[in-house]
N, C-alpha and C positions, 0 to 999 in steps of 0.2 A: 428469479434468483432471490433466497433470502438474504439478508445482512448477515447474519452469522454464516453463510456460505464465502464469505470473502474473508472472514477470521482466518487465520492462520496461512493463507494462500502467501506464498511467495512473490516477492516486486523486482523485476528483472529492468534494468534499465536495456532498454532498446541499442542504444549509443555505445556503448561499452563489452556489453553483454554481461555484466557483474550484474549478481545479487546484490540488492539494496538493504533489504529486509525483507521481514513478513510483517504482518500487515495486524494487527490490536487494537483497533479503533477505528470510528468514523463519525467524523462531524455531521452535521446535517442542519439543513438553515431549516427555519420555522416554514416555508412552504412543504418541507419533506423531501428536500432532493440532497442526494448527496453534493458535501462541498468538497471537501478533500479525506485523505484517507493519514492515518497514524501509522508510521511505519518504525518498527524496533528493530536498527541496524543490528543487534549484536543481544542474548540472553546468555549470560553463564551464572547457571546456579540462580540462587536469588538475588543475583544483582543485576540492572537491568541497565542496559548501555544506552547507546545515543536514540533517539527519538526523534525523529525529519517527517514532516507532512508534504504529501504528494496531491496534487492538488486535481479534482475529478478531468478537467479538460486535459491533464500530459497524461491520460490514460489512451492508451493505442489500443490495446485487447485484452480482453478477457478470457482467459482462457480456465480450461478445468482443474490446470495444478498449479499454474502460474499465473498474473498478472504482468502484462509487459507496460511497459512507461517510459515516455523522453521526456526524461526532467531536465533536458536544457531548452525547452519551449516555454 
């Protein structure tokens, strides 16, 4: 999987079943692993709403149009 394959994927909290965001960034520590992911709750127009990081271990699956996540872990 590339990194730019996880841009724009959708973050489904597992716990709720809500949309969190999608996903416009990714940190990554100096070994090259991912650390956590940028998620942008909300886009209207050009202005860009809240911004929460999701952090790689409350990732549960990977899927092909979704990312699912328990971010109360």
């Amino acid at each position: 999987m590339l990194l730019s394959d996880l841009q724009g994927k959708d973050v489904i909290d597992v716990i709720t079943g809500g949309k969190i965001g999608t996903i416009i960034d990714v940190l990554i520590t100096k070994d090259g692993k991912i650390e956590e992911l940028s998620v942008q709750k909300r886009r209207f127009l050009f202005f860009n709403s809240n911004v929460t990081s999701v952090k790689w271990m409350q990732i549960d699956k990977i899927g092909k149009d979704v990312i699912l996540v328990n971010v109360s872990s």
